[in-house]
DRENDO-1510 file (C-alpha; in Angstrom, 1 decimal, always signed):
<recs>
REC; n; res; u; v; w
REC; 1; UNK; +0.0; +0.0; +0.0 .
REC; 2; UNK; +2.8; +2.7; +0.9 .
REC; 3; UNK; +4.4; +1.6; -2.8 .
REC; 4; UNK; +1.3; +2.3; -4.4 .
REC; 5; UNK; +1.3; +5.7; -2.8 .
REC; 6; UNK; +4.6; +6.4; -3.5 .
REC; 7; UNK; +4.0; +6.0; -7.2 .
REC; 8; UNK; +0.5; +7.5; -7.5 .
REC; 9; UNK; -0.5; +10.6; -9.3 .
REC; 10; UNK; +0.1; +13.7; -6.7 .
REC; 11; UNK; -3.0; +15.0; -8.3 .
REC; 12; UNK; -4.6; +11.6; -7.6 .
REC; 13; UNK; -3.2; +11.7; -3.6 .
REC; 14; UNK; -4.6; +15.1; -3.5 .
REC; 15; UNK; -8.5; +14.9; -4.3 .
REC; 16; UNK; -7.7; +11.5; -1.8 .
REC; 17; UNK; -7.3; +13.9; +0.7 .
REC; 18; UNK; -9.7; +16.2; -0.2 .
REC; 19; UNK; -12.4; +13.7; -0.4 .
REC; 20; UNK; -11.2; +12.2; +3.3 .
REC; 21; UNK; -11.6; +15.9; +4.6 .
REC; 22; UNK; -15.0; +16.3; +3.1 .
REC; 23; UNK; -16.5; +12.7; +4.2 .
REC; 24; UNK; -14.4; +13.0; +7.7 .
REC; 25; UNK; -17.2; +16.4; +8.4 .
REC; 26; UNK; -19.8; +14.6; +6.8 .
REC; 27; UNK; -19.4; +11.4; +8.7 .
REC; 28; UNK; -19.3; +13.4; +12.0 .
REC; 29; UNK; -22.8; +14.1; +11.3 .
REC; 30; UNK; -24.3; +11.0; +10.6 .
REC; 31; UNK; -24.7; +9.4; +13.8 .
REC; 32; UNK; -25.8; +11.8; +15.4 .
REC; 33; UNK; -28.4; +13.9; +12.8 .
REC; 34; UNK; -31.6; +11.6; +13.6 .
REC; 35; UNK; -30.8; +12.0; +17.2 .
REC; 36; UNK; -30.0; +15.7; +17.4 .
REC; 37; UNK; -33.7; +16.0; +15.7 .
REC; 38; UNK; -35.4; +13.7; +17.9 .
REC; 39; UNK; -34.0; +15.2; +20.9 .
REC; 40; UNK; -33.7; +18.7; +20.6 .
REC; 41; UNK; -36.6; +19.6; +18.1 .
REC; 42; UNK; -39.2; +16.7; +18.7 .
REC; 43; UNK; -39.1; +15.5; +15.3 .
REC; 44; UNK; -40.9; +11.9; +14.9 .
REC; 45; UNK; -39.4; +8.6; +12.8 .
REC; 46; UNK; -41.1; +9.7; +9.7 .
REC; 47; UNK; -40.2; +13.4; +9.5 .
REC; 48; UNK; -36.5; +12.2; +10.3 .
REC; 49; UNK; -36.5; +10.1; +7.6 .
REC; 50; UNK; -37.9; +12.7; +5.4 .
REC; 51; UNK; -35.0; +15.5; +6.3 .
REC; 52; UNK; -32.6; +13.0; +4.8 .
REC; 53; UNK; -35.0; +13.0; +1.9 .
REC; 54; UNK; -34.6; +16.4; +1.0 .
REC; 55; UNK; -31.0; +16.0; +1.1 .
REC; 56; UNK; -31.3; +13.6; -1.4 .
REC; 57; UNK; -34.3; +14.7; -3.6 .
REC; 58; UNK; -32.1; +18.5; -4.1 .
REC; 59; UNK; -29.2; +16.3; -5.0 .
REC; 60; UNK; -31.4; +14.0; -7.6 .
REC; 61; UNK; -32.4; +17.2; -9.2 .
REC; 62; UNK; -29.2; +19.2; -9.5 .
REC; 63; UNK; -26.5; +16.4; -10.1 .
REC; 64; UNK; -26.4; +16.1; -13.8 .
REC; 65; UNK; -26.5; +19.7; -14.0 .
REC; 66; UNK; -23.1; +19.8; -11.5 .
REC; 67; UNK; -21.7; +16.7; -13.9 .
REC; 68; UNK; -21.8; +18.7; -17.3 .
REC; 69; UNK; -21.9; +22.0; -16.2 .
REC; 70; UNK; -17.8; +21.0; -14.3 .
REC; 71; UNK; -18.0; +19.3; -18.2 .
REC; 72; UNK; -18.2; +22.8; -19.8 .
REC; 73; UNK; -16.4; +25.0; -17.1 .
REC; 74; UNK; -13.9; +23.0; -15.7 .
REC; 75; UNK; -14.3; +20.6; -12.8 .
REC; 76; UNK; -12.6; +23.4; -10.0 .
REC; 77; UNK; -14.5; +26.5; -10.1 .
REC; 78; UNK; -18.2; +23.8; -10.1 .
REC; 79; UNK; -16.0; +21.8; -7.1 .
REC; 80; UNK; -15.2; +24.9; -5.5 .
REC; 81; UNK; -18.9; +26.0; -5.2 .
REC; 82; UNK; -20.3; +22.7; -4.6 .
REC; 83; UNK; -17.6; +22.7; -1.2 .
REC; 84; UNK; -18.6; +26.0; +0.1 .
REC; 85; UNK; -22.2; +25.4; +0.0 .
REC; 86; UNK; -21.5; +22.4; +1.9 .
REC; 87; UNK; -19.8; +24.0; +4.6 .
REC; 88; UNK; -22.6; +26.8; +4.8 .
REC; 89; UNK; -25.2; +24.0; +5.6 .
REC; 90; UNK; -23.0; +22.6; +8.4 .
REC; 91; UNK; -22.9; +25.8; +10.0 .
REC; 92; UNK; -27.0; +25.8; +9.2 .
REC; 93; UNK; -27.5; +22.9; +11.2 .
REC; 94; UNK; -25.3; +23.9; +14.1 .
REC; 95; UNK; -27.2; +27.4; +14.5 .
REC; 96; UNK; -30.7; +26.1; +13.4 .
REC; 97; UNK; -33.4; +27.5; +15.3 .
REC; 98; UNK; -36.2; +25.4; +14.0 .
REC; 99; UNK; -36.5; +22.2; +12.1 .
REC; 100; UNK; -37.8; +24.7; +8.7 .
REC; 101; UNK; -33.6; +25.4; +8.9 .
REC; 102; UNK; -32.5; +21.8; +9.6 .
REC; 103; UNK; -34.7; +21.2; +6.2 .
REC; 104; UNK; -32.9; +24.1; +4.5 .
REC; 105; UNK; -29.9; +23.0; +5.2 .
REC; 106; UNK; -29.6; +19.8; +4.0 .
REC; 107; UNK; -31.2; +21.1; +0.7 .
REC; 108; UNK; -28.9; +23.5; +0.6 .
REC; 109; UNK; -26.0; +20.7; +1.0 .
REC; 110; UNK; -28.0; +18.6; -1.8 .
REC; 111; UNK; -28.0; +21.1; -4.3 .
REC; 112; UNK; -24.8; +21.6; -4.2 .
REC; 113; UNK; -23.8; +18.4; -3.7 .
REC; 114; UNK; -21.7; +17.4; -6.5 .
REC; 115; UNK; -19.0; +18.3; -5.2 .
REC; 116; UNK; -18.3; +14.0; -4.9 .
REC; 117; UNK; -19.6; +13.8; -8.3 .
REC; 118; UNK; -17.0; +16.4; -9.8 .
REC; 119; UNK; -14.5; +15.2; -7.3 .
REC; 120; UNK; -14.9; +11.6; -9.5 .
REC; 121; UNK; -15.4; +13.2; -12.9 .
REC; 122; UNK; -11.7; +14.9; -11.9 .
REC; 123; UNK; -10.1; +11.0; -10.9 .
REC; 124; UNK; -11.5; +10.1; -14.8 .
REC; 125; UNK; -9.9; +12.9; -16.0 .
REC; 126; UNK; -6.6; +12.1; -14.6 .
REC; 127; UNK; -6.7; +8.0; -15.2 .
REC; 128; UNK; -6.3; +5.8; -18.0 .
REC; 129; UNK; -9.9; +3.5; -18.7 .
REC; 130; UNK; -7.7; +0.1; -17.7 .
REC; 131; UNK; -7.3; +1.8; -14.3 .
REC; 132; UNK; -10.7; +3.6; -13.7 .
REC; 133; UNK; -12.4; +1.3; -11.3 .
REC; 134; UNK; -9.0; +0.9; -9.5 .
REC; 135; UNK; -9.2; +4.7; -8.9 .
REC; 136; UNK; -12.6; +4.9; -8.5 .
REC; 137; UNK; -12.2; +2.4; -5.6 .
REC; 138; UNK; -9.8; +4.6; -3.9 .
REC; 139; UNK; -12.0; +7.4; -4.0 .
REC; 140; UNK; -14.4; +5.2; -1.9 .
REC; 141; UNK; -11.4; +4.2; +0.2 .
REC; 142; UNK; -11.3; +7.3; +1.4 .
REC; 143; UNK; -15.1; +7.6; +2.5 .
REC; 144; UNK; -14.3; +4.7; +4.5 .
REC; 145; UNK; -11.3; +5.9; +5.8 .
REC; 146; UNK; -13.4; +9.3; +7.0 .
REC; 147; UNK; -15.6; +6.9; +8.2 .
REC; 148; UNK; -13.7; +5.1; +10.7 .
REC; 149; UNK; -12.7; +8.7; +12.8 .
REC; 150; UNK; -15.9; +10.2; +11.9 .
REC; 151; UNK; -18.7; +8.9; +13.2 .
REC; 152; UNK; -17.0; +7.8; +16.6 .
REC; 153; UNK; -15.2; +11.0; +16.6 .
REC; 154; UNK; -19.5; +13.1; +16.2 .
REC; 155; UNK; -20.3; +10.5; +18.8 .
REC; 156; UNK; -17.6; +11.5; +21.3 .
REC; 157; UNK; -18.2; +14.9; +20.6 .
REC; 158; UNK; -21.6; +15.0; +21.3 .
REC; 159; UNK; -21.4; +13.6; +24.6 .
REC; 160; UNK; -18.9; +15.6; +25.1 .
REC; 161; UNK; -19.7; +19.0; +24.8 .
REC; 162; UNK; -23.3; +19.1; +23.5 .
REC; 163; UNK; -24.8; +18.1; +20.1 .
REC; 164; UNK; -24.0; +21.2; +17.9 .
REC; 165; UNK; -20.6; +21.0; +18.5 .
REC; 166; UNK; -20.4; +18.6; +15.9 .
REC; 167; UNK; -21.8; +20.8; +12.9 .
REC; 168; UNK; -19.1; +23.4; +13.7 .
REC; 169; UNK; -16.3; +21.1; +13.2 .
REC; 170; UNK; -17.9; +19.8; +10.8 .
REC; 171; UNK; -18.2; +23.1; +8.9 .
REC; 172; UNK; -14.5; +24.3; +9.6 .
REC; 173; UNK; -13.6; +21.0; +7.7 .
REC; 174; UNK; -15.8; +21.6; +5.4 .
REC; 175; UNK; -13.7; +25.1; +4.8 .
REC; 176; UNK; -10.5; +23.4; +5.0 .
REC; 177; UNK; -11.8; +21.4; +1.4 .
REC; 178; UNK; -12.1; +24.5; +0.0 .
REC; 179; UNK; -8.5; +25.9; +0.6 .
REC; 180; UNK; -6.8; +22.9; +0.1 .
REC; 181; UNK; -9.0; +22.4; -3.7 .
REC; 182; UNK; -8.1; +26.6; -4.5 .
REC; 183; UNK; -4.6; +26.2; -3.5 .
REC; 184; UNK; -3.4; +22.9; -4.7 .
REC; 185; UNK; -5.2; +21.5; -7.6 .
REC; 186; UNK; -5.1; +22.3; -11.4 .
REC; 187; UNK; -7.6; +22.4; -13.7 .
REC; 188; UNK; -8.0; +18.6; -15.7 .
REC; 189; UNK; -10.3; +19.9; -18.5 .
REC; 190; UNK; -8.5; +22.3; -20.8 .
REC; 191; UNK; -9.9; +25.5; -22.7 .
REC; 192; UNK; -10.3; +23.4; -25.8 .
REC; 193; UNK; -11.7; +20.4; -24.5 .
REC; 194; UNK; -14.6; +23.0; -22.4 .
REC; 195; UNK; -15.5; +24.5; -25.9 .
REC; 196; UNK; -15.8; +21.0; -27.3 .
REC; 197; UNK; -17.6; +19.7; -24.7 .
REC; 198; UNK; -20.2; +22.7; -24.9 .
REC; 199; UNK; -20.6; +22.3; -28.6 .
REC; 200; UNK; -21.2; +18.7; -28.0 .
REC; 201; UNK; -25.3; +17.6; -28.4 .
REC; 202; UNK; -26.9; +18.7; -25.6 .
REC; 203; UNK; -29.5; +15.3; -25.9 .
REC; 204; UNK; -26.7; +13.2; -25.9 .
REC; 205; UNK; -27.4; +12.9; -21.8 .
REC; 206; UNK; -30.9; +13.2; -21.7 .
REC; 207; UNK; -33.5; +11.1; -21.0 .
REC; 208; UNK; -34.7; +10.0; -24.4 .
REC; 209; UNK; -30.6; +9.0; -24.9 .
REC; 210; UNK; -30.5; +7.1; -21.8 .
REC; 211; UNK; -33.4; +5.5; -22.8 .
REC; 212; UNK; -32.2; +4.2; -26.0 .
REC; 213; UNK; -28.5; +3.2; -24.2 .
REC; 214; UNK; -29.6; -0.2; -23.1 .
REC; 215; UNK; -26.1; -0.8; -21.7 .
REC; 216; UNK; -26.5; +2.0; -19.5 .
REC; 217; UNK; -29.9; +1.6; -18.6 .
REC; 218; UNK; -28.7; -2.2; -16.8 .
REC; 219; UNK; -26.5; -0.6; -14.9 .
REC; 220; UNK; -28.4; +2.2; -13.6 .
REC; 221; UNK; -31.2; -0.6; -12.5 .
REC; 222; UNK; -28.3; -2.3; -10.9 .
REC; 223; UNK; -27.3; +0.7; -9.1 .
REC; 224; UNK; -31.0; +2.0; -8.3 .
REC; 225; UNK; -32.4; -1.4; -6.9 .
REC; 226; UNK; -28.8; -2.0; -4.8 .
REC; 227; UNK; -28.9; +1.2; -3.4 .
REC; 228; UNK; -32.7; +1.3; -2.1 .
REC; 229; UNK; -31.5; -1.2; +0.6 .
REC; 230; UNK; -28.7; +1.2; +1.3 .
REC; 231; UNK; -31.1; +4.1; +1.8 .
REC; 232; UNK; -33.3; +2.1; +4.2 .
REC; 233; UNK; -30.2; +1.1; +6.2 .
REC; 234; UNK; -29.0; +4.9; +6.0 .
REC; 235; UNK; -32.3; +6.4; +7.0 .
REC; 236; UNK; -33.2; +4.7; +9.9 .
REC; 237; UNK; -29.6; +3.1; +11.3 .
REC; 238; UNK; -29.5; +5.2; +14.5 .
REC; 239; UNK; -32.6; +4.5; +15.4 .
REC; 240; UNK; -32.3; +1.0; +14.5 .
REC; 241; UNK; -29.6; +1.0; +17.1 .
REC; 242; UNK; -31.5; +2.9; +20.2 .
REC; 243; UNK; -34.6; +0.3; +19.5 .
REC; 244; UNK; -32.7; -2.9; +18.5 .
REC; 245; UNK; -29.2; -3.1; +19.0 .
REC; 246; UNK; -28.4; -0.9; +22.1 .
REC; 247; UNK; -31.9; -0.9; +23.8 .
REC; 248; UNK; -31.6; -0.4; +27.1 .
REC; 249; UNK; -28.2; +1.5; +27.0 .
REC; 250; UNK; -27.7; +5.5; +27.9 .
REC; 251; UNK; -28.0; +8.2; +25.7 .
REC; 252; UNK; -24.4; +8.7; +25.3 .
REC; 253; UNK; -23.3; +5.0; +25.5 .
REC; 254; UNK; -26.5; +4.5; +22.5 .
REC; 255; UNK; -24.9; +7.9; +20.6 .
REC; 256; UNK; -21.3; +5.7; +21.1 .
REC; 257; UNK; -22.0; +2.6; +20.0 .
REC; 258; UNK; -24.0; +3.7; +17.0 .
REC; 259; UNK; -21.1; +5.9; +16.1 .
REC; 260; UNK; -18.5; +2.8; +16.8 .
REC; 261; UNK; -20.9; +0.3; +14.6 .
REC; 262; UNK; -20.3; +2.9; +11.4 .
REC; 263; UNK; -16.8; +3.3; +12.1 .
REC; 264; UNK; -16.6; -0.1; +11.4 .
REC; 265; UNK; -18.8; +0.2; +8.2 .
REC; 266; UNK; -15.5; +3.3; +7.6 .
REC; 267; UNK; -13.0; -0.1; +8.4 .
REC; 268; UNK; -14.6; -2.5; +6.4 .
REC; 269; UNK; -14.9; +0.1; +3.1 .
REC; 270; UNK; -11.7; +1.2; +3.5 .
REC; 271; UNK; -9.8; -1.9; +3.6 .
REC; 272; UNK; -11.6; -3.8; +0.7 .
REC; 273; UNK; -10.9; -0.8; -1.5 .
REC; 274; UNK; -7.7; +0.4; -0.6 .
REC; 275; UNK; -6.3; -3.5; -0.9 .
REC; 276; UNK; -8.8; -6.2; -2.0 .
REC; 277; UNK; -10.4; -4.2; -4.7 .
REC; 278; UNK; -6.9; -3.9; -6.3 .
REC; 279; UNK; -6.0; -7.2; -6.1 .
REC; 280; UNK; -9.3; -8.3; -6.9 .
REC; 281; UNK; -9.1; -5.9; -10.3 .
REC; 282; UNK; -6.3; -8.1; -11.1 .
REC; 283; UNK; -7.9; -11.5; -11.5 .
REC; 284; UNK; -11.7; -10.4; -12.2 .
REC; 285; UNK; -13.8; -8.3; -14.4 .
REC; 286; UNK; -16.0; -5.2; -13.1 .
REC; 287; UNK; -19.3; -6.4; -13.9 .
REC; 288; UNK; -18.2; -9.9; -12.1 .
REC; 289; UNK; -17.4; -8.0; -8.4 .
REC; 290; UNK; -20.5; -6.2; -8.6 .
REC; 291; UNK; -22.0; -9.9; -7.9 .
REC; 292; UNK; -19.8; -10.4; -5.5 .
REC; 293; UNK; -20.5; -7.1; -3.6 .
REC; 294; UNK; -24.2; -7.8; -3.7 .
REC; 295; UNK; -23.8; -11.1; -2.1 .
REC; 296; UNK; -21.5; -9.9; +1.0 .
REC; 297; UNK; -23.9; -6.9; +1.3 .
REC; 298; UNK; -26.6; -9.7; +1.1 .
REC; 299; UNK; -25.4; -11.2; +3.6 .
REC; 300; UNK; -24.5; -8.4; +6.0 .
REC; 301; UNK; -28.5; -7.4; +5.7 .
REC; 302; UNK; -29.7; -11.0; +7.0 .
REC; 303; UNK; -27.6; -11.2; +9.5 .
REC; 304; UNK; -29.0; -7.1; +10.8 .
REC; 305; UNK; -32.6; -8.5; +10.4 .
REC; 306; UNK; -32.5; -11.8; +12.1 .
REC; 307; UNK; -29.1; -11.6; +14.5 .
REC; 308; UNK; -29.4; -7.7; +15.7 .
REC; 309; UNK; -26.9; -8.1; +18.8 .
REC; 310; UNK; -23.9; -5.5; +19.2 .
REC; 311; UNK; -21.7; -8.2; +18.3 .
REC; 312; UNK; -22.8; -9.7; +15.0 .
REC; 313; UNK; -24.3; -6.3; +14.4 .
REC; 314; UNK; -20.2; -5.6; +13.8 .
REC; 315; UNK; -20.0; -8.2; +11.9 .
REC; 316; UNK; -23.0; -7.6; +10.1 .
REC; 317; UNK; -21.8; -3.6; +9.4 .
REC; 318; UNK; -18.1; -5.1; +7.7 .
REC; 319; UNK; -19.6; -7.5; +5.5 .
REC; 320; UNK; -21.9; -4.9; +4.2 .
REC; 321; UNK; -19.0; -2.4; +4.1 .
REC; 322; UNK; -17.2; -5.0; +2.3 .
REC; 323; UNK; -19.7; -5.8; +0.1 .
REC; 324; UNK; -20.4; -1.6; -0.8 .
REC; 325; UNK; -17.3; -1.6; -1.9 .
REC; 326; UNK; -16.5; -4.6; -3.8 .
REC; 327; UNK; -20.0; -3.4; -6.2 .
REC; 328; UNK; -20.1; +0.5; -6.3 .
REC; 329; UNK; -16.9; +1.6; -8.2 .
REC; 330; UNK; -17.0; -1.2; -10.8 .
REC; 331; UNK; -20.6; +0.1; -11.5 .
REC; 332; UNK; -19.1; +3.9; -11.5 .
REC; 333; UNK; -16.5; +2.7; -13.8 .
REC; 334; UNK; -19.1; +0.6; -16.3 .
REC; 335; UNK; -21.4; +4.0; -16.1 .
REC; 336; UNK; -18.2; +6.1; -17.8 .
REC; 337; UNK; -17.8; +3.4; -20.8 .
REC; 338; UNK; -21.2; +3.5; -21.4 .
REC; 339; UNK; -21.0; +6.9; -23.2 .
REC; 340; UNK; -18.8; +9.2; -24.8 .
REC; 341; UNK; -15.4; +10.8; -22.8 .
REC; 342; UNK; -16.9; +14.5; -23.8 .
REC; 343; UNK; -19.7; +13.3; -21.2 .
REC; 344; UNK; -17.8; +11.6; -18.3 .
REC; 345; UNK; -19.1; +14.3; -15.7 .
REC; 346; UNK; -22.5; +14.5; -16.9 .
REC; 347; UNK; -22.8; +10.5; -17.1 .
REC; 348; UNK; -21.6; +10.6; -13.5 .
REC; 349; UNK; -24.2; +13.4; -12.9 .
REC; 350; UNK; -26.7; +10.8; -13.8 .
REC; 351; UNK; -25.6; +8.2; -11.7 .
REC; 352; UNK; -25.8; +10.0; -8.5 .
REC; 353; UNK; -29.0; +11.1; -9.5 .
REC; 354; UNK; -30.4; +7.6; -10.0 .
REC; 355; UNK; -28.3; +6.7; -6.3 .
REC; 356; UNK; -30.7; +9.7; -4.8 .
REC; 357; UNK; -33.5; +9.4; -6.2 .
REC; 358; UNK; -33.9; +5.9; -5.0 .
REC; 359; UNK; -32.1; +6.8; -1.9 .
REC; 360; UNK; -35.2; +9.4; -2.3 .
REC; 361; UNK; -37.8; +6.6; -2.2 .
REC; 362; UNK; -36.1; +4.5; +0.1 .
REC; 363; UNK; -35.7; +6.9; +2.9 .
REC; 364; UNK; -39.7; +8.4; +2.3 .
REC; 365; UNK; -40.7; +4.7; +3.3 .
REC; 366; UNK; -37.9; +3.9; +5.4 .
REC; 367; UNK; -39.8; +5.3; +8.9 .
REC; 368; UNK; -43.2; +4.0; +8.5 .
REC; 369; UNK; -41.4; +0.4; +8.3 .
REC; 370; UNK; -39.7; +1.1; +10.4 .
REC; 371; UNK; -42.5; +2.0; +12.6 .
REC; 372; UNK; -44.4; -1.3; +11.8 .
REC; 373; UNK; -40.8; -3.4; +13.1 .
REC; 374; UNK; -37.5; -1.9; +13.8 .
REC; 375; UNK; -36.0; -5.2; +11.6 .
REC; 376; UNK; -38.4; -4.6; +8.6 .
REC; 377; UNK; -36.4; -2.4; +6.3 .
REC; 378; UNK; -33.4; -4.8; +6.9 .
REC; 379; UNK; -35.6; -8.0; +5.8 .
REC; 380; UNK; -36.8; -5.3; +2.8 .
REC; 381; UNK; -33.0; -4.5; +2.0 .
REC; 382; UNK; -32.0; -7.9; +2.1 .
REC; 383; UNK; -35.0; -9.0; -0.2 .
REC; 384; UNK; -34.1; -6.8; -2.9 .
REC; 385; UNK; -30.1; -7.4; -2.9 .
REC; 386; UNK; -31.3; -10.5; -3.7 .
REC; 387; UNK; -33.8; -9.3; -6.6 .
REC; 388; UNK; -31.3; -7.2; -8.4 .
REC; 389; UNK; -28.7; -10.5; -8.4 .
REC; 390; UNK; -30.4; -11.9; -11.8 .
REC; 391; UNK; -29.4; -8.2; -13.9 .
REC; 392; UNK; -26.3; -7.9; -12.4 .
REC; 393; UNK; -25.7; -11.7; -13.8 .
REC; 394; UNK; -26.7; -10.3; -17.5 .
REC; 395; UNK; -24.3; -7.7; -17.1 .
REC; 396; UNK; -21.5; -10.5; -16.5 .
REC; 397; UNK; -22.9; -12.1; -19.5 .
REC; 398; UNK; -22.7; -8.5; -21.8 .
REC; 399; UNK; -19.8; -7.5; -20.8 .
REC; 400; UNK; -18.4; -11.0; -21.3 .
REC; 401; UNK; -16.8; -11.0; -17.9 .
REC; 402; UNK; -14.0; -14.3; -17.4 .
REC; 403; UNK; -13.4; -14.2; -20.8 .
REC; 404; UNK; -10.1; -12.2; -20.2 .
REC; 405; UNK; -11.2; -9.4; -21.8 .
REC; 406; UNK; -11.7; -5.9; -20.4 .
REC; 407; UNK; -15.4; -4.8; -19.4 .
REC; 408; UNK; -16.0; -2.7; -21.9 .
REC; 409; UNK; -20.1; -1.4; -22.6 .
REC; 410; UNK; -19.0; +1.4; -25.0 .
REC; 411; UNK; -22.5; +2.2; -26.4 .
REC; 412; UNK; -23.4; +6.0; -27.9 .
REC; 413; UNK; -26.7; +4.9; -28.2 .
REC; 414; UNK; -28.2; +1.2; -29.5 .
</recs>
């Protein structure tokens, strides 16, 4: 691992940190959100579930506009605005008076929310197609890695010194991406290549395209149907672990282990993408680890649903972990061959917005089943993991995975 950073692109290493920075605030956050709402503002299950709905549904709308608009303008002056109006929404939720703000504010942070997406669309612009997924998997690698010291680190400081503590932080780091993006990156796409990527069709990313681009269209149902389970996990996970996992624990000692079980989630992630992913890469195709990830993830679901002790809930939260990141950046990678190069960033922009908008749908459901049975939405995520198995085996069969051939689904439009 210290070879491979030794040799790696300094522009590469740098978004790596960026990206850590960002998802090290955001991860602060996460634990503690749901219960800062149900605690200080009275908010129920459902409206809980729907704040991280917004966040979502402003990021479904505006992330293919982020994609090409960093496509015609250059990926740092889109990242740079995407970054600030993150940490502006941080500092929202610390200061929030009412739960109208905490709404605003995680709007706010969905709309400009590409800041990931561009962050990507930069790593593409930077790497050779052999080695997309590679670097693709370390961008994820770095989500886990802010994942291990974020969520125990919100935890801590809640308990510590009061839950809106967090946000500030939170926001300061949030700032810290922004100077270390002005200050130490270059811009990837040239003058040139922005006035060709303006002139290029304007349909070419649309919806009647997509529609026609079968190639793309299977893995956006891959990616849609996957993620739904995520979004029920993510929507309801701290309160999953107050009712289920840590019921009958303290406040703090609940905020704790909820912020210990995603650190784990940060551990798992990080180490299957950092080093098995690579290796991995090595002996199997893309469209092959996707079915990989989906049975770990599978796996890690059934085990929440029907085992829910602190325990095997650890368990439970690596193999899931493991099984996010053995799927997601192979699909990323297949999304980007699926169209022309002129339209990496705006392809991408479509992908997050099919991961929010069912992360949208997900999370809109995700309290009321939860209110029927705290294990419901875990049974529900487990169900479906298993549903989207039989496309995710067609796309082995396209893409003509253990043939010894590169995944390859370059398609303009069939």
């Amino acid at each position: 691992m210290l070879n491979k950073l030794q040799t790696m692109d300094r522009r590469l290493l740098t978004v790596l940190l960026i990206v850590f920075v960002q998802m090290l605030g955001a991860a602060m956050i996460m634990p503690i959100l749901p219960l800062y709402a149900q605690r200080e503002f009275g908010m129920s299950p459902q409206t809980i579930t729907l704040l991280g709905t917004s966040f979502f549904a402003a990021q479904f709308v505006a992330g293919p506009y982020l994609g090409r608009l960093s496509d015609k303008y250059g990926r740092l002056p889109i990242l740079i605005i995407s970054q600030v109006g993150t940490a502006v929404s941080f500092l929202m939720l610390a200061l929030a008076p009412s739960v109208s703000i905490l709404f605003l504010a995680r709007i706010l942070d969905g709309i400009t929310g590409g800041n990931i997406i561009v962050a990507q669309a930069y790593i593409t612009d930077i790497t050779p197609r052999k080695k997309r997924t590679e670097s693709l998997g370390y961008i994820f690698a770095a989500f886990g890695l802010g994942f291990i010291f974020g969520p125990a680190l919100g935890g801590l400081l809640s308990a510590a010194l009061g839950p809106r503590v967090p946000y500030i932080i939170a926001a300061v780091a949030a700032t810290l991406v922004v100077l270390m993006t002005w200050f130490t990156l270059d811009e990837t796409v040239t003058p040139e290549q922005r006035e060709v990527n303006r002139k290029f069709n304007k349909q070419s990313i649309g919806l009647a395209a997509i529609m026609k681009n079968s190639s793309l269209l299977l893995v956006l149902f891959i990616a849609f149907v996957g993620q739904f389970g995520l979004g029920l996990l993510q929507a309801t996970f701290a309160l999953f672990g107050e009712a289920v996992l840590f019921a009958g624990y303290s406040e703090n000692m609940i905020s704790l282990g909820i912020g210990i079980m995603l650190t784990l989630v940060g551990v798992g992630q990080f180490v299957t993408q950092a080093v098995l992913l690579p290796k991995a890469l090595k002996r199997y195709d893309d469209a092959l680890l996707v079915v990989f990830g989906l049975v770990l993830r599978t796996v890690g679901l059934f085990v929440f649903a029907a085992l829910a002790t602190p325990l095997l809930g650890g368990v439970a939260s690596v193999m899931f972990a493991a099984g996010i990141g053995f799927m997601m950046p192979p699909l990323q990678s297949l999304t980007t061959t699926t169209v022309a190069d002129e339209l990496r960033g705006g392809v991408l922009g479509v992908y997050q917005s099919t991961i929010s908008l069912s992360t949208i749908f997900s999370s809109a459901i995700a309290g009321t089943i939860f209110a029927l049975n705290p294990t419901s939405p875990y049974w529900l995520g487990a169900g479906l993991s298993l549903v989207v198995m039989a496309p995710a085996l067609v796309l082995v069969r396209r893409t003509g995975a253990g043939r010894r051939k590169p995944a390859s689904l370059t398609i303009s439009a069939d």
